[in-house]
C-alpha positions as CSV (number, residue, x, y, z in Angstrom):
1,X,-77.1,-13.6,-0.6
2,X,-77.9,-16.2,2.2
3,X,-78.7,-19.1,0.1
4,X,-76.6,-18.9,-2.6
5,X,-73.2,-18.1,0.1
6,X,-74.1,-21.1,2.4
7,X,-73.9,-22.9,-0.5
8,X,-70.2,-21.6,-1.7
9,X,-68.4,-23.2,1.5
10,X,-65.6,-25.6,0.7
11,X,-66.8,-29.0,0.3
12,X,-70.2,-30.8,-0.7
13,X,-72.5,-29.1,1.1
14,X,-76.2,-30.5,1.3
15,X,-79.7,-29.1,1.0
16,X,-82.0,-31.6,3.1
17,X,-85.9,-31.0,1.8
18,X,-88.8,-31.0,4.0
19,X,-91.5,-33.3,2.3
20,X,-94.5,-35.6,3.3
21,X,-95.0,-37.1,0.0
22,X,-94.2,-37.1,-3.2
23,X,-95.9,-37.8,-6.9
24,X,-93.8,-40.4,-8.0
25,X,-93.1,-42.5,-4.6
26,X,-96.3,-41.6,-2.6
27,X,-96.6,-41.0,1.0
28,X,-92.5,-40.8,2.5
29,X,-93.4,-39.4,5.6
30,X,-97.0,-38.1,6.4
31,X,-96.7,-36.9,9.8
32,X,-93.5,-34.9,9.2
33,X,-92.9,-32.1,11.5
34,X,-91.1,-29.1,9.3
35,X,-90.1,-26.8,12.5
36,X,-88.1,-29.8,13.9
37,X,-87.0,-31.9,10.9
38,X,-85.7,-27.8,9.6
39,X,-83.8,-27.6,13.0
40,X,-82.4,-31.3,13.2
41,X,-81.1,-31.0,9.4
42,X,-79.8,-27.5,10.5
43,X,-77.8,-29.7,13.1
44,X,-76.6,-32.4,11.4
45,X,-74.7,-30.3,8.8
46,X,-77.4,-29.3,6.0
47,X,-76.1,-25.8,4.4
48,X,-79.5,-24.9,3.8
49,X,-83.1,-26.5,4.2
50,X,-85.6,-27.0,1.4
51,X,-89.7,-27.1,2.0
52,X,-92.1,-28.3,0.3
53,X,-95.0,-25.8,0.0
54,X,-97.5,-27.6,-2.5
55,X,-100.4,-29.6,-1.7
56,X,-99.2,-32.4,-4.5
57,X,-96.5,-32.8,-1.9
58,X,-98.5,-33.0,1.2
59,X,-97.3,-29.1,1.9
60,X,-98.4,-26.1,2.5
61,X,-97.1,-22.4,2.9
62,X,-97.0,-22.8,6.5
63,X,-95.1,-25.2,6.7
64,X,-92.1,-22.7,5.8
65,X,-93.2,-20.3,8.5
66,X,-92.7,-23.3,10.8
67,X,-89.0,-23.7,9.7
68,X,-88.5,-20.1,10.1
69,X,-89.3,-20.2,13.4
70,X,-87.3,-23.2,14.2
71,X,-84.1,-22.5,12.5
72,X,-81.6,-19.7,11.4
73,X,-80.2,-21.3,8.4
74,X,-81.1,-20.8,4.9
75,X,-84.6,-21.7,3.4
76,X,-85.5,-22.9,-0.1
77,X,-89.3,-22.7,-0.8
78,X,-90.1,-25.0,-3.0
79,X,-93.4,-25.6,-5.5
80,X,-94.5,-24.4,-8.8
81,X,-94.4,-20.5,-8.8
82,X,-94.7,-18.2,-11.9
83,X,-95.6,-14.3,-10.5
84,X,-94.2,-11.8,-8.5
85,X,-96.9,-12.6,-5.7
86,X,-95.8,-16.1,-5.6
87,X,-92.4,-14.7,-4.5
88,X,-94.0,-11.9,-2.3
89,X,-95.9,-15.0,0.1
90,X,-92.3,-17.0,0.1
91,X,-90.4,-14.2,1.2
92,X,-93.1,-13.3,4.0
93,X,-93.1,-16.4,5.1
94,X,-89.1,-16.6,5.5
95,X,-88.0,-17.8,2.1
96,X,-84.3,-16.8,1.3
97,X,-84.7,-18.6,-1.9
98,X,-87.4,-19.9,-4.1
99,X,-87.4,-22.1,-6.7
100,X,-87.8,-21.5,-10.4
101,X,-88.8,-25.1,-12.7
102,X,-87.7,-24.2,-16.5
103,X,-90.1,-26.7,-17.1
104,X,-92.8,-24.1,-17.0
105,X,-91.1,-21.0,-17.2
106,X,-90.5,-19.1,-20.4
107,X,-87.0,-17.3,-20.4
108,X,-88.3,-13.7,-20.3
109,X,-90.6,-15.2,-17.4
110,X,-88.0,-16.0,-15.1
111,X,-85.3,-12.9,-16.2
112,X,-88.6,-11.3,-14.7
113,X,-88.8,-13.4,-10.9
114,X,-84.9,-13.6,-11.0
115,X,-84.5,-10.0,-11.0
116,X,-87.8,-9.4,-8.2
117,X,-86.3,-12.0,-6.1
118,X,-83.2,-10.0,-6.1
119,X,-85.2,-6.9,-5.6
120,X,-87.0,-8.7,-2.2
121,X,-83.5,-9.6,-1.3
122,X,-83.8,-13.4,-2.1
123,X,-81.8,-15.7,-4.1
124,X,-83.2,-18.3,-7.2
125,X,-82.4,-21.9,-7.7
126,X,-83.1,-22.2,-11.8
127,X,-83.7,-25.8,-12.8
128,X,-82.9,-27.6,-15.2
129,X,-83.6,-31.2,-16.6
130,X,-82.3,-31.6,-20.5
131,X,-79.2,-30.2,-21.9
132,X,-81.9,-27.3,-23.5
133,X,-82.8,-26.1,-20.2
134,X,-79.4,-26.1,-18.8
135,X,-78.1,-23.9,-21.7
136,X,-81.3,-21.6,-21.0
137,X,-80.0,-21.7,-17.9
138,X,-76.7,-20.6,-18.1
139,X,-77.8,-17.8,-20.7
140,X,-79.8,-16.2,-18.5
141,X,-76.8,-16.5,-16.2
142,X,-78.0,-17.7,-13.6
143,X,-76.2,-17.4,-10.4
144,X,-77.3,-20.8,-8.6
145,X,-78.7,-23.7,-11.2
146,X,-80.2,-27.1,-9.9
147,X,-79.9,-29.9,-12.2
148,X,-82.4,-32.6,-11.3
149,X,-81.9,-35.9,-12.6
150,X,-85.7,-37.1,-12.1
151,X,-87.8,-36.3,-15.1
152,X,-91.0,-34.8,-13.8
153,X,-92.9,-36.3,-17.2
154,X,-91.7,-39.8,-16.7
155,X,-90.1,-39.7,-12.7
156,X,-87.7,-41.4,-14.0
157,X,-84.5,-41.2,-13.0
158,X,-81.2,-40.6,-15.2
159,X,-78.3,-40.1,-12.7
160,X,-75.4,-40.8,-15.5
161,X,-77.4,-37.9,-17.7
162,X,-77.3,-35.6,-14.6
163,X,-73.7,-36.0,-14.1
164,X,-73.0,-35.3,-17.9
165,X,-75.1,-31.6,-17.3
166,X,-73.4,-31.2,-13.6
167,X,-70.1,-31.3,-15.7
168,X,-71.0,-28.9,-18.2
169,X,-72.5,-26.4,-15.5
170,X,-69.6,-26.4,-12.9
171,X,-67.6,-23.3,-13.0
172,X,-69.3,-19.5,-12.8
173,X,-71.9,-20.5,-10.7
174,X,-73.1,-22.6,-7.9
175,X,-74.6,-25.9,-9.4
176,X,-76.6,-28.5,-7.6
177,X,-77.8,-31.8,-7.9
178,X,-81.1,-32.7,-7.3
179,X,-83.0,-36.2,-7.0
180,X,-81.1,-39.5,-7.1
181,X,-78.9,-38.9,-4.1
182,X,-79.1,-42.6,-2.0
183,X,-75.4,-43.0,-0.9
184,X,-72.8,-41.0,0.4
185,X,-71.4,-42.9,-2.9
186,X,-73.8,-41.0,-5.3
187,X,-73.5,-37.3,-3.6
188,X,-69.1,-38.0,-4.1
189,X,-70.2,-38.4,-7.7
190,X,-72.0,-35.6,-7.9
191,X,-69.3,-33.5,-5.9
192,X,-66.2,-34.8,-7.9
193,X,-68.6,-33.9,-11.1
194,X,-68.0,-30.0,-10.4
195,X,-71.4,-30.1,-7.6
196,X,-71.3,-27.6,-4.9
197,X,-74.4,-29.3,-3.4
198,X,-76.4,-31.8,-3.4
199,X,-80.6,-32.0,-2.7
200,X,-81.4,-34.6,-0.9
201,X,-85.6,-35.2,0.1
202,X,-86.6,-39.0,-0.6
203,X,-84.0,-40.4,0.9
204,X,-84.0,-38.4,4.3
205,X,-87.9,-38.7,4.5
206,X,-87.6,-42.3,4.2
207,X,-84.7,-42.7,6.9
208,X,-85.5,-44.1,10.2
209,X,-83.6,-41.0,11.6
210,X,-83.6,-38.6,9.1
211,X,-80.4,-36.2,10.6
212,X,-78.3,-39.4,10.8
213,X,-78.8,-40.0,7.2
214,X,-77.9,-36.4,6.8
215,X,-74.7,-37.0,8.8
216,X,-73.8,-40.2,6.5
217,X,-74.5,-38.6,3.6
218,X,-72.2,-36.1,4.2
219,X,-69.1,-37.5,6.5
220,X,-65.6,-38.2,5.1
221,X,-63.9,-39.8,4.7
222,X,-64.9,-42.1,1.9
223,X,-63.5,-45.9,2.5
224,X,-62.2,-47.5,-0.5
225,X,-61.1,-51.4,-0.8
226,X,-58.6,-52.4,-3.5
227,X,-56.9,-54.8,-4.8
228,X,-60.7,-56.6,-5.5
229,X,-60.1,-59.6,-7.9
230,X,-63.4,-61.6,-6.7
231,X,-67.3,-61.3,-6.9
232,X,-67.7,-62.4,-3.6
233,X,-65.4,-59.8,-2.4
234,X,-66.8,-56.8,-4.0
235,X,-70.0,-58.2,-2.1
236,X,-68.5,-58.3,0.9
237,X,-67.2,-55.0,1.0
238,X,-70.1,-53.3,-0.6
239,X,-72.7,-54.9,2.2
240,X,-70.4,-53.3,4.8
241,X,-69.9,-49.8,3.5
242,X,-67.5,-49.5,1.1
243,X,-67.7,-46.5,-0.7
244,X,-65.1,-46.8,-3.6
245,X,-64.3,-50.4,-5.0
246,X,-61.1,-50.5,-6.8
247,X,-59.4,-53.0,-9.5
248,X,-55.6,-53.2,-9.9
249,X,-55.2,-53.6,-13.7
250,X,-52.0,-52.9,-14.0
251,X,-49.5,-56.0,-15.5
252,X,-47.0,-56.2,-12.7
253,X,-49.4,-55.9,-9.6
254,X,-49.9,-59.3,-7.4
255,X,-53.3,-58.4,-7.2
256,X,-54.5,-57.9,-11.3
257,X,-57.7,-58.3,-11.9
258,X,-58.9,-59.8,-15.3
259,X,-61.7,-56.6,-15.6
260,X,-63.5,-54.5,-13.4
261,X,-66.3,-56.6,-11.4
262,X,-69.8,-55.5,-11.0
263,X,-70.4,-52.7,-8.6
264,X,-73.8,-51.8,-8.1
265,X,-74.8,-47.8,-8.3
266,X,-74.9,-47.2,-4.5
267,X,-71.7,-47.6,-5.2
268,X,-68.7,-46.4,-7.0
269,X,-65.8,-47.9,-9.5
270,X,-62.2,-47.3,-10.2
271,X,-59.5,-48.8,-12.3
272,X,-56.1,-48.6,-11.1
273,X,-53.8,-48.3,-13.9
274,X,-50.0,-47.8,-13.6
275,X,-48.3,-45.3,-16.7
276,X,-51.0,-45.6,-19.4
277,X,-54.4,-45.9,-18.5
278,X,-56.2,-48.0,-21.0
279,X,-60.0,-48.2,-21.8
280,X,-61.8,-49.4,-18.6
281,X,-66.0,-49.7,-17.7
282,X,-65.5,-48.2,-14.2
283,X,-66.6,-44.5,-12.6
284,X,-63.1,-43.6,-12.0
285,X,-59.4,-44.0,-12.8
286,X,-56.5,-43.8,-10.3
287,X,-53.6,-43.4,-12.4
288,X,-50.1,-44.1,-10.8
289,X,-46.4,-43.2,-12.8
290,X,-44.2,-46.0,-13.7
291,X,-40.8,-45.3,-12.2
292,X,-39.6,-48.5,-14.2
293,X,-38.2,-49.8,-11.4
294,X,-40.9,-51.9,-9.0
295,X,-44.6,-52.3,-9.9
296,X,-45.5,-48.4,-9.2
297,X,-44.6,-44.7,-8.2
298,X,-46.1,-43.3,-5.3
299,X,-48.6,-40.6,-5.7
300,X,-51.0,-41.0,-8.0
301,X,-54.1,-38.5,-9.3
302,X,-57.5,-39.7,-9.4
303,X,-59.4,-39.3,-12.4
304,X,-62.8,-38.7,-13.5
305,X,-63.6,-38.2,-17.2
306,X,-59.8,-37.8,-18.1
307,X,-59.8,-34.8,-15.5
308,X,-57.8,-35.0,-12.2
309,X,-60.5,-34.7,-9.2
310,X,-58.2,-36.3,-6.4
311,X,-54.4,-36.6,-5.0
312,X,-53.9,-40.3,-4.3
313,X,-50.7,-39.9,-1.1
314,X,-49.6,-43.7,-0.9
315,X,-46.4,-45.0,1.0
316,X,-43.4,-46.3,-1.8
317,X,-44.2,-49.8,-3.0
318,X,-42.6,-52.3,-0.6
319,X,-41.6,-49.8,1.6
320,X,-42.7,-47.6,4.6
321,X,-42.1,-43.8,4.9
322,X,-42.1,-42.5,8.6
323,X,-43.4,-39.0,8.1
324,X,-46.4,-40.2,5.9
325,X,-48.9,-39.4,7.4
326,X,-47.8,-35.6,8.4
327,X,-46.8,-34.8,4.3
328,X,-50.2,-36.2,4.0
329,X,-51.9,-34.1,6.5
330,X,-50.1,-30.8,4.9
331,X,-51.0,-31.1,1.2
332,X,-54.3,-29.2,-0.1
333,X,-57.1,-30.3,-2.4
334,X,-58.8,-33.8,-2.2
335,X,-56.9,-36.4,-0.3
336,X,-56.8,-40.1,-0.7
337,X,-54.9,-41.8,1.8
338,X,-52.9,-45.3,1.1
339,X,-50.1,-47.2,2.1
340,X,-50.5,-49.3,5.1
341,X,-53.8,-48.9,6.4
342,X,-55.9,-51.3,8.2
343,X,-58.5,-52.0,10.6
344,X,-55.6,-51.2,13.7
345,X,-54.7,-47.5,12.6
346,X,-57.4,-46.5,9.9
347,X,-58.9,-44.1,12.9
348,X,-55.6,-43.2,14.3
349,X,-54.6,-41.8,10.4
350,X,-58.0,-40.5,9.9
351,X,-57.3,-38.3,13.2
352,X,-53.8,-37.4,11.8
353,X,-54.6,-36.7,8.1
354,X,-58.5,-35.5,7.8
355,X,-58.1,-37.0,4.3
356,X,-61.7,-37.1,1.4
357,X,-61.0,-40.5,1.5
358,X,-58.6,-43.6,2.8
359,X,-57.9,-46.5,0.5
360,X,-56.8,-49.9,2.4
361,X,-55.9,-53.0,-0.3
362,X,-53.3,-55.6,1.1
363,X,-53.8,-55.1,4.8
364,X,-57.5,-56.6,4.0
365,X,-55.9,-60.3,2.3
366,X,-55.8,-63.4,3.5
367,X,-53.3,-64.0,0.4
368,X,-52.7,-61.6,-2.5
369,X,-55.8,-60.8,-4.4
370,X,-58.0,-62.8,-1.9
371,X,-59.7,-60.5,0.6
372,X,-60.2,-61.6,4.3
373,X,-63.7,-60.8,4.9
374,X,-63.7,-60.4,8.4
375,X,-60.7,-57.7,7.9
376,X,-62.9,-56.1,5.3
377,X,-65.8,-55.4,7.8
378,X,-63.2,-54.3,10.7
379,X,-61.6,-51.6,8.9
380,X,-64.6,-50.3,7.2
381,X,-66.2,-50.6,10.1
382,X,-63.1,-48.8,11.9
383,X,-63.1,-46.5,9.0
384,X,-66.7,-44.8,9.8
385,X,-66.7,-44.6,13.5
């Protein structure tokens, strides 16, 4: 159906929700205009748009006949709903999909509304919160699962716990991850966790331009700075955009750091390792072979629980291959980029490639292992254009 296809598309895609306030932060955006907030998201790249249809959230059911009238994409009507007439208003009032909480739904309760939504031609996004619900989840096999990383008891929220149930979800089904989603940092973790999607409400509500934030959310690629040995630099780089922070601890490397530095959770981590990784408190591992004859091999796999998630295409160490860039550009899958890139050609190789990410590490020195600040800014800056 609708919903669950636009959803299926290569890629992160991105439900943007339509909400004036919420519970646990209060008023986000009070005057919020659902027709053109639904078309603007539609715009900006959203796969499908989610609305808010309960009073505790400053919405109301007409509020989704607005977006229906405003835009062709996919809506998600979202609130508390338990009966086939709660499904019955939704999908008069334009809902392709409505949401089912597990929260407060017994199992043979929502076998019931996930087989009338099919009947009405809609599709179901089943939520989970806790390992328990996800398994109820998946044994009522359902075809689109949200796991939401807020508790509703405590509005808390557990992102590293969400992860952990994206993980076990991916596969059979379309999984999403709901709540927590700040950075276009935090929606790559969710995506390289096995996330088709991500729902995104807070922080677009609270965006001075909500569609932009949309757009950053969701742009590639990623920037990475490596080759980080200081505080100060990790600072640097993280104040002006850096999505991926690396740490070279491999022996041989001019640029070995002693441990992985604090990154903070807008943020994400990885340890560079050449041969054997070894034990390491960061998000992510990039892994290169030991060809026993310089410090590093060339490609390298990017790694996320043990399990490959990324092709690292980087130029031989110490040297430069001409037809980089266009091997680059042919290979499939997640791409990061290396090997030469700086603040002068990071566009140019972004225009060549399309890579999910570009890593830039000795370009960005003053001396090996001591970042040039001002070269940090310039390419990340270069790097998001």
């Amino acid at each position: 159906m609708r919903f669950e296809a636009a959803l299926r598309r290569p890629g992160l895609s991105a439900i943007a929700e339509v909400k004036r306030r919420s519970p646990s932060a209060g008023d986000l955006r009070p005057d919020a205009d659902p027709a053109r907030l639904a078309a603007q998201f539609a715009l900006a790249g959203a796969a499908a748009v989610s609305v808010l249809v309960d009073e505790r959230f400053g919405g109301t059911i007409d509020d989704l006949r607005a977006a229906r009238d405003a835009t062709d994409a996919p809506l998600l009507g979202k609130g508390f709903f338990s009966t086939e007439e709660h499904l019955d208003e939704l999908r008069d009032a334009g809902a392709d999909a409505v949401l089912l909480l597990l929260r407060d739904l017994d199992n043979a309760t929502t076998a019931r509304l996930l087989a009338y939504a099919a009947q009405l031609g809609m599709d179901a996004l089943v939520e989970a919160h806790d390992a328990e619900e996800l398994e109820r989840a998946m044994a009522l096999q359902a075809p689109v699962v949200g796991v939401n990383a807020r508790d509703l008891s405590t509005f808390r929220i557990d992102r590293k716990r969400q992860l952990e149930l994206v993980a076990r979800a991916a596969g059979q089904r379309v999984v999403i991850a709901e709540s927590g989603v700040q950075t276009r940092a935090q929606g790559a973790a969710a995506e390289l966790a096995g996330a088709d999607a991500v729902l995104v409400g807070s922080a677009l509500m609270r965006a001075a331009n909500p569609p932009a934030k949309l757009r950053e959310l969701l742009a590639r690629p990623l920037v990475k700075v490596c080759g980080l040995t200081r505080q100060e630099d990790v600072d640097v780089a993280v104040d002006a955009g850096a999505d991926l922070l690396g740490f070279i601890l491999a022996e041989k490397s001019p640029r070995r750091a002693d441990a992985v530095l604090d990154v903070p959770q807008t943020a994400l981590s990885v340890a560079v390792f050449v041969g054997d990784p070894r034990s390491a408190a960061a998000d992510l591992v990039q892994l290169y072979p030991d060809d026993a004859g310089t410090v590093r091999g060339r490609e390298a796999v990017l790694l996320r629980e043990g399990k490959p998630v990324a092709r690292v295409l980087d130029q031989p160490w110490g040297g430069r291959d001409p037809v980089h860039w266009s091997t680059a550009a042919a290979a499939e899958g997640r791409i990061m980029l290396a090997g030469g890139l700086g603040p002068e050609n990071v566009r140019e190789a972004i225009a060549a490639v399309r890579p999910w990410a570009v890593d830039a590490s000795s370009s960005l020195e003053s001396k090996p292992g001591i970042k040039d600040h001002a070269r940090v800014r310039d390419y990340i800056e270069a790097a998001n254009r």
